[in-house]
Steps between C-alpha positions, in 0.01 A plus 500: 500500500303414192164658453352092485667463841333807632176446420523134611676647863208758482195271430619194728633671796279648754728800682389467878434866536200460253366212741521725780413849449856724495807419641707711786700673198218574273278669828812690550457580141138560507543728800801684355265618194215599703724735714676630117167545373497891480862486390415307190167702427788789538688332215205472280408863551799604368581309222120557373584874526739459197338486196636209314298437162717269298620751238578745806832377474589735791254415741552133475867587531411699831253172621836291412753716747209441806467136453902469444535686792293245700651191326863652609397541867417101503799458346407374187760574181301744319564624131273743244522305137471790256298423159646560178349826302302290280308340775367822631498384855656652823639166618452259761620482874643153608622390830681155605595362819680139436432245778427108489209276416230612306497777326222769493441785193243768667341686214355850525486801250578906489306653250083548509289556250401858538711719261613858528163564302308356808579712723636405841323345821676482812438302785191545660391368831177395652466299763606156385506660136761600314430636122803621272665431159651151546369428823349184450710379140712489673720721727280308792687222373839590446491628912410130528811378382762806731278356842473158456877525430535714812306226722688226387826671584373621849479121569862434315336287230549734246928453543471133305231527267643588146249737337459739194239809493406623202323837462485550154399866300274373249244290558217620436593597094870301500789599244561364189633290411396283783809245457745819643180672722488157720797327435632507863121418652539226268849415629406522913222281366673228437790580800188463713321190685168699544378807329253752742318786321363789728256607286176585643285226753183382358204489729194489438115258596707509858751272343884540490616384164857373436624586151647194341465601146447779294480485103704665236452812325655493152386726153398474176514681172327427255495657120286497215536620165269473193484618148385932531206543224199644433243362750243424205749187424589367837446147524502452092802269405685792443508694818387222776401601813696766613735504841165583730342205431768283531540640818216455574517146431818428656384671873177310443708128455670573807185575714376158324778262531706662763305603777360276755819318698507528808695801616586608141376856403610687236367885400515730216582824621492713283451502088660763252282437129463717153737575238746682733640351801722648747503293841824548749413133719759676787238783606225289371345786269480557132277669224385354185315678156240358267195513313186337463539444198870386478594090598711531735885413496591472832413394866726467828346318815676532814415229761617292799470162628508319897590149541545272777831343331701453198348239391134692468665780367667302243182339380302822500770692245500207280136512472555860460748451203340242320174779500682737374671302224154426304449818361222618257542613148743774436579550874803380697541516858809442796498471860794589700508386948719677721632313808338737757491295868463157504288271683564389823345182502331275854784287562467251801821647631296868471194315682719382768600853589161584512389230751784631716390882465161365601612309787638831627234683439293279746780487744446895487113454591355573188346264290687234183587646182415311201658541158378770283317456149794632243252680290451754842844619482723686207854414388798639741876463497487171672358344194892564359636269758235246599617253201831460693388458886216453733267829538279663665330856449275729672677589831466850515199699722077466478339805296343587147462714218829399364600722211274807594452804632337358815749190574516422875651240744416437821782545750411237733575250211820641542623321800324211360669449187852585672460190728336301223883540304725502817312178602490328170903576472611423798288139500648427108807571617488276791336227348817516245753480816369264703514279208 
């Protein structure tokens, strides 16, 4: 099926279920996950008790063999795709189960961002509280993808839908370069019908928000260099300006002409200036040397940029460019982009997911879920492969404080979010049989 004819099947046809509250199978789902609730908090105990920062190559490794073992027992085809040394990665975990109809790719990721440096946190428990490194971004999430599996099996509709999980080791700082780091996301992309990412659930005003978009998040490096003299003759037609004001005028013709689309940002992040520069833009840390009275030769800026598509993003680093190329006396200046994660864009066939997510979110008792604002969300994995099918992200468990020390989930999102994915699977792949 062609991703036109899905969205068309998804926004014209009304699934009876979603009239009618849940169906026989999905309360036998429903019911299912309430009684496996503790089982899958059990899971997400101990895969938070491995510490799994992204360049712990050994504890996403270890995070790996406990998901693998889970895919295996569902009897999924599971295999561990090594990285090449360059890449600096532990790898990625991948499980298929072939079947007929549409095809799902379930998206969820090993690593967290706490480091060996951090320390380690391990699960914690209170009351419908659970703290821990990776709790909440996102091993919450990746236990949504083993138990909604497990409930759609219990009810034998797991045997005929084909499916691909992905749990890959390096999402939150991926491998260079990215065109070997996510080359088979990108291909189970565009295998796939519909792309789910389990990242975590946004909630918050009392609303349920469905993530339909999310925007990219791509660098930028720029350099400057001017003419190195004595600081009594900068800006004389000898010397010019020196590489800090041109800088200076370059960062300030992007906050002029640049800023102000709609879901466009860009930052500087951080700026290396003098007569000596030595930046490394991998650990994002450098050291530079000069004198007041010295123009100085050289400037590196390193930045990054979010857009809501290719298009925006295409517009913005022209603007960027043509900026840059209208340099002041004696000073040149470049600008380099890296590819970083694209944008995954609010497609119609992304907004008909959402309207079914909501329906079954009201057909669960809680209230509709309308689609989030893109600028409230950062750039994830299934940015690689929403250009090539119909996605939808933010299916993982309610909590906060996301990348620090005091991230959280609640569990009783838990249950919520596993029938919120068995539900939304099992009516996709219905409305795909029944024609």
């Amino acid at each position: 099926m062609t991703r036109k004819l899905t969205c068309i099947a998804l926004l014209l046809v009304a699934l009876p279920a979603a009239a009618g509250g849940l169906s026989a199978d999905e309360l036998r789902m429903a019911d299912w996950i309430d009684a496996h609730a503790e089982d899958a908090v059990a899971l997400l105990r101990e895969t938070v008790d491995i510490p799994s920062g992204t360049l712990s190559h050994d504890g996403v490794r270890e995070v790996g063999r406990v998901m693998r073992r889970e895919l295996d027992a569902l009897g999924l085809q599971t295999k561990w795709i090594d990285m090449p040394p360059e890449v600096d990665r532990a790898g990625h975990l991948f499980g298929r189960k072939e079947g007929s109809g549409r095809k799902f790719l379930l998206i969820g990721h090993l690593d967290t961002v706490f480091e060996e440096e951090d320390g380690s946190r391990p699960f914690e428990r209170d009351g419908d509280i659970a703290r821990g490194h990776g709790v909440y971004d996102m091993k919450t999430g990746n236990t949504v993808i083993v138990y909604a599996l497990k409930a759609l099996q219990e009810i034998g509709a797991l045997d005929e839908i084909p499916v691909v999980v992905a749990y890959t080791g390096d999402e939150e700082k991926y491998g260079l370069p990215v065109e070997i780091s996510r080359s088979d996301l990108v291909a189970a992309g565009q295998w796939a019908d519909v792309a789910l990412g389990f990242e975590e659930a946004m909630h918050f005003d009392d609303t349920d928000w469905a993530t339909v978009a999310r925007r990219s998040s791509t660098g930028w490096i720029l350099t400057v260099s001017g003419k190195q003299s004595h600081s009594s003759d900068i800006f004389s037609e000898r010397v010019g300006a020196g590489a800090i004001f041109e800088a200076s005028r370059i960062l300030n013709g992007f906050y002029e002409e640049v800023r102000g689309e709609q879901h466009l940002t860009f930052n500087a992040g951080t700026i290396q200036g003098g007569t000596e520069v030595d930046y490394d833009p991998a650990d994002n840390r450098g050291s530079t040397f000069g004198k007041t009275n010295v123009v100085p030769r050289r400037v590196v800026v390193h930045g990054g940029i979010r857009a809501i598509s290719q298009e925006q993003l295409a517009r913005a680093r022209d603007t960027m460019r043509r900026i840059v190329a209208e340099n002041l006396p004696h000073t040149q200046a470049s600008i380099e982009f890296n590819e970083g994660y694209p944008p995954m864009s609010p497609t119609e066939g992304n907004m008909a997911l959402a309207k079914e997510l909501s329906a079954i979110n009201v057909a669960l008792g809680r209230e509709p879920m309308p689609p989030l604002d893109p600028s409230r969300r950062g750039a994830a994995d299934i940015s690689f492969v929403a250009p090539y099918t119909d996605a939808l992200a933010g299916l993982g468990g309610i909590g906060g404080g996301g990348h620090t020390p005091d991230e959280y989930v609640q569990l009783s999102s838990l249950p919520l979010a596993i029938k919120r994915a068995a539900i939304l699977i099992y009516r996709l792949s219905r409305d795909d049989n029944d024609g």
